[in-house]
N, C-alpha and C positions, 0 to 999 in steps of 0.2 A: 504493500500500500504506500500509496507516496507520503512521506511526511513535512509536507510545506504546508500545511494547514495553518495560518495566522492568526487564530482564532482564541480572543475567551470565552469559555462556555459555561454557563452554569447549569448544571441539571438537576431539576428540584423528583425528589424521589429515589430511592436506591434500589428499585424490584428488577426483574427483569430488561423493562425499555431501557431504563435510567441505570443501567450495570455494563448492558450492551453496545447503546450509545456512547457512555466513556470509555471504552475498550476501544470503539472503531477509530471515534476521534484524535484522542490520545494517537493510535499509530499514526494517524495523519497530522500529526505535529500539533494541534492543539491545547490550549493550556487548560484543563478539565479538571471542575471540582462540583462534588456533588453531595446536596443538601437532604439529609434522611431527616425526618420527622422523630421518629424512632429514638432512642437512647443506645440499643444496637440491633444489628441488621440480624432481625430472631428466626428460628423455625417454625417459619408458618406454611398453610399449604397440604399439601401432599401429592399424587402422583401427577406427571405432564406426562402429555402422547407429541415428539416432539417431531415433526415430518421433512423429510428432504430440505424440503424449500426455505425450513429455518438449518438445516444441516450443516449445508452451504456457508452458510452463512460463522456460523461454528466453525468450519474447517480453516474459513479466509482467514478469520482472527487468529489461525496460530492452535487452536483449542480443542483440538477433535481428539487427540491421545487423550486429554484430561476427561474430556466428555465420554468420552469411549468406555473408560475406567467408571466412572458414575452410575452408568446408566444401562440398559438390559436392549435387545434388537426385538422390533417390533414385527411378526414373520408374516400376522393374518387377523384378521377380523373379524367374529362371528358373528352374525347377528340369529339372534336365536328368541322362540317363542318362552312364556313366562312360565311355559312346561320344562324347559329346559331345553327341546325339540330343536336343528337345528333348521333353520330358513334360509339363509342364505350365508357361506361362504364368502369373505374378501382375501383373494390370496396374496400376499403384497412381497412376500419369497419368491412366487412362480412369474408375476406380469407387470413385478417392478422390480426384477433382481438387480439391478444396476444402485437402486436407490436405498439411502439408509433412514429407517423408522428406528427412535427408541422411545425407551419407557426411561422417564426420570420421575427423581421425588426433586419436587420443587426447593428444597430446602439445598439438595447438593448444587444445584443448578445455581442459583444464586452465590453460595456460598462460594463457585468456581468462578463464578464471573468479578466478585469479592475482591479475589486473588489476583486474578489477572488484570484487575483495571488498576491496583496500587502495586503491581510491577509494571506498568506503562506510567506510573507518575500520575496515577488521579487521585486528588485529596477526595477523601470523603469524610466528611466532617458531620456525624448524627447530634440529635437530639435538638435540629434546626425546625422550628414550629413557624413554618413562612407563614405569617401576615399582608406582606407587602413585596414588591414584584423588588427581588435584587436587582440592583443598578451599578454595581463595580465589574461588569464585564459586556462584552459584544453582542451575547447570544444569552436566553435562556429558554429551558426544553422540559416542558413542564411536562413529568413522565411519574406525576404523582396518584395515579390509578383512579377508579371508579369514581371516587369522592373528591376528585380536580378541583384546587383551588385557581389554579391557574388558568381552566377551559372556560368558566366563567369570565375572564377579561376579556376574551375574543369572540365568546359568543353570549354571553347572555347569563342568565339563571334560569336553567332548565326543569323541566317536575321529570323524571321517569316514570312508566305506569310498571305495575305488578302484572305479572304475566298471567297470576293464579296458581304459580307451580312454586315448591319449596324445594331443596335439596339439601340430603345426609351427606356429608363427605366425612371416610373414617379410611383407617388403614388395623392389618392384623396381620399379623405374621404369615406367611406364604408359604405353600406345598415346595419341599424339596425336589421334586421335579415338575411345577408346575411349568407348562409349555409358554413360550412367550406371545402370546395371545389376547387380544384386546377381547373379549366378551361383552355382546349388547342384549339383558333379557327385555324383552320387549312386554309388556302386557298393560291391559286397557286404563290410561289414562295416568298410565307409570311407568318409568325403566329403568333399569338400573345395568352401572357398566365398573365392569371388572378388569384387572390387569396388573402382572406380578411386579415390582420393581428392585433394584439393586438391592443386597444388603437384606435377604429374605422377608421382604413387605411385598402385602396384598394391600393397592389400591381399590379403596370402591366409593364410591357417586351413585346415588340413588336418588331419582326424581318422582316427584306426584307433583298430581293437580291437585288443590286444597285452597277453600275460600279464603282462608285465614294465610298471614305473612306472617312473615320474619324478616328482620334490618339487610342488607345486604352486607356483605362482608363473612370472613370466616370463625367470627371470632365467640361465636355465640354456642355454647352449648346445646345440644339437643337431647334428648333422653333414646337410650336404645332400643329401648322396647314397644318405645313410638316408632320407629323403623322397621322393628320385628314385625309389628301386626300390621301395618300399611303394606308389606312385602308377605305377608303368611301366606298369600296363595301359589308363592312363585314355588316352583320345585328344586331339588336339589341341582347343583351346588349351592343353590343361593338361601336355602336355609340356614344350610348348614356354615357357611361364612358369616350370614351375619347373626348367628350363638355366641360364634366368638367376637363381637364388638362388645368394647365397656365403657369408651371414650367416643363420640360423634360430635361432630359442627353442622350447625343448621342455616343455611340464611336463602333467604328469598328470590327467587330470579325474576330481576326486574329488568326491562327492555329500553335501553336509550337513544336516540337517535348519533348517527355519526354525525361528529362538529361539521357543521357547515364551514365553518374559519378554522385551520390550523396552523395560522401563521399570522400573527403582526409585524410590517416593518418596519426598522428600527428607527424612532423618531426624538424625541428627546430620553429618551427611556430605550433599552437596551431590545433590540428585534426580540421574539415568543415565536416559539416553536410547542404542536402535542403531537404527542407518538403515545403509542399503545393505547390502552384502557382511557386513558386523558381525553385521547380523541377517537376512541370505536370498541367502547364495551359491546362485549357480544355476549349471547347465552351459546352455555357450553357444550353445544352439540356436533360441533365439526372439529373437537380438539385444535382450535386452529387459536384460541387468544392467547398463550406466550409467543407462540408462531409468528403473529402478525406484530407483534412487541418485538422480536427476533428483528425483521424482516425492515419494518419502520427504522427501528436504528441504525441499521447498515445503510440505507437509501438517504434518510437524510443525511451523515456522512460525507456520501459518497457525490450527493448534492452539492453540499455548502461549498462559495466562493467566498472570501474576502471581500473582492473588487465590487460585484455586486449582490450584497447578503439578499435581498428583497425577491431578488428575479431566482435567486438558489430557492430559497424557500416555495416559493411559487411552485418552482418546477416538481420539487418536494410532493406538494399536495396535490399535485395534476398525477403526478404518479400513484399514489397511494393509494388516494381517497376515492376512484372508483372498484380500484381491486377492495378493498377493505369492507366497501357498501358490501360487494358481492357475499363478502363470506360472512358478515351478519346478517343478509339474504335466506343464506344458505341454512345458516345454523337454527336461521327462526322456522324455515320450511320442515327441520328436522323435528323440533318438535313438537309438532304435528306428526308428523308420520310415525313418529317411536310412539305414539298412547294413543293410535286409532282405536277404535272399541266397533262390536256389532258386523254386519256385514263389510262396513267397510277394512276394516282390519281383516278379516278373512279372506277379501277381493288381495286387497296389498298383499300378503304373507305369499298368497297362490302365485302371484305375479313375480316376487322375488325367488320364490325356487325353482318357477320355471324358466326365468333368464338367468340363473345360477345354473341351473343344468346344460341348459340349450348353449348359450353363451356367455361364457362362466368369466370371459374377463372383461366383458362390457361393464359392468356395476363399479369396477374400481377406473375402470375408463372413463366415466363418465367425472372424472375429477383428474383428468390428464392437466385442466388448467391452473388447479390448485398445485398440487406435487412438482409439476415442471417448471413455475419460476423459479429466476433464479436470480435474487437480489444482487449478488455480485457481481452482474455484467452490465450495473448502473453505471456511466461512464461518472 
């Protein structure tokens, strides 16, 4: 990566965008310091499904031995009835073997990225509570997630709606030979998705519809045995996994529009820039939201000019911002389709095993444009 980048940058946040961003910039000669709200950078989180097109990305930085080491290969995709019954097969070993899936826990991930931006010389300075936009630098990249203090300066003060669905997120310890396998059980108006990761953990995510909310964020306890009987019709494995939860987090999946502005330029006050969650929370159904946090930090990067900050950012969000629509398009389409109920769930399931058998790599075809970018051929 060239490092002529003349740049200060401040990036408020230290998650994923706000980890990855100062990793790219920093090689590219920037002077990067990044502002955590935090006291320190904790384990929060649990499993990512992290895909090619953030890989890439990974790999340019230098960081794919360390990532490699973290994290487990992702070979296939089940999607299966709340019987256990399988529906359709994704084989991502047989019709993407060139391509690398894994499974990460969010906590390493971070943690590596941690490491690698204060051996590029990024300060990161926690337990910074921003009030007010910093103004001792060129650039600031507000990558401070769902609850953005900073997507408010450029576009407004937004409401999100409640989707009507909640979700369990927990982890338990993992079968010694559990295969590396993402698991979808699908059943009416609920689903829940499985997947081993490094270090003998079983991620799981389990979704309902339910009129009732919870806060958004992961930081809220949920009770287990509210999961157990929301999920008691499902069959085994999935009983049997979640007996052994004792610890879950509950919060609400609520729907936000992508920023229409994600970028101010620089006028008496220091140019704005959002990447990730700041600027395109998504619900979690295409595994694609570190991905696009991944993705967003390399591009802007690979964006930014000195000469002229205003027309980099521009080009920034001419990039992004219609692929980004798409996959919170996509992820909102999903679900919907994972909690059909009635005939129409019985039409979908028939549909998907008979283009699983007939044409068994059309299904994971149908997302050639997801998997094949490839942020690092942003000039």
């Amino acid at each position: 990566m060239p490092g002529s980048l003349n740049l200060s940058v401040t990036i408020v946040g230290a998650g994923i965008a706000g980890l990855t961003a100062a990793c790219a910039l920093a090689h590219r000669g920037a002077s990067v310091r990044v502002l955590e709200r935090a006291g320190a950078i904790r384990e929060v989180g649990a499993g990512l499904q992290i895909s090619p097109n953030a890989v890439r990305v990974i790999d340019a930085l230098g960081l794919w031995s360390r990532f490699e080491s973290i994290s487990l290969p992702s070979t296939r995709v089940e999607l299966r009835d709340s019987g256990g019954a399988l529906v359709a097969p994704l084989d991502l070993a047989r019709h993407r073997p060139h391509d690398r899936f894994r499974f990460v826990h969010r906590a390493r991930l971070v943690e590596m990225l941690e490491t690698a931006a204060l051996e590029a010389g990024v300060r990161i300075e926690l337990g910074h509570d921003i009030r007010t936009l910093p103004t001792d630098c060129d650039l600031v990249i507000g990558a401070d997630g769902v609850k953005s203090r900073i997507r408010p300066l450029l576009n407004g003060f937004e409401s999100p709606f409640f989707t009507g669905q909640s979700a369990w997120r927990a982890l338990i310890p993992s079968e010694p030979d559990a295969p590396p396998v993402a698991q979808v059980f699908m059943g009416p108006g609920r689903h829940l998705v499985s997947y081993p990761l490094a270090g003998g953990l079983r991620n799981i995510v389990a979704v309902m519809e339910r009129p009732d909310w919870q806060d958004e964020g992961w930081s809220q306890p949920g009770d287990p045995q509210d999961l157990r009987a929301a999920f008691a019709r499902f069959g085994d494995p999935v009983g049997g996994w979640l007996e052994q939860i004792d610890e879950v987090g509950l919060w609400g999946l609520f729907r936000h529009p992508v920023a229409t502005h994600w970028f101010r330029p620089a006028g008496h006050e220091p140019a704005v820039a959002l990447i990730g969650d700041a600027a395109h929370p998504t619900l979690p159904f295409m595994a694609q939201g570190a991905v696009m946090a991944i993705e967003d930090a390399w591009v802007l990067a690979a964006c930014l000019n000195r000469k002229d900050l205003s027309a980099s950012l521009s080009r920034f969000q001419s990039l992004r911002r219609p692929r980004c629509q798409r996959i919170v398009d996509a992820a909102n389409a999903n679900a919907r389709n994972y909690h059909l109920t009635g005939p129409a769930r019985t039409v979908a399931h028939a549909g998907l095993r008979m283009i699983s058998s007939i044409a068994p790599g059309q299904l994971i075809g149908r997302f050639a444009w997801l998997y094949d970018y490839d942020p690092t051929k942003v000039a």
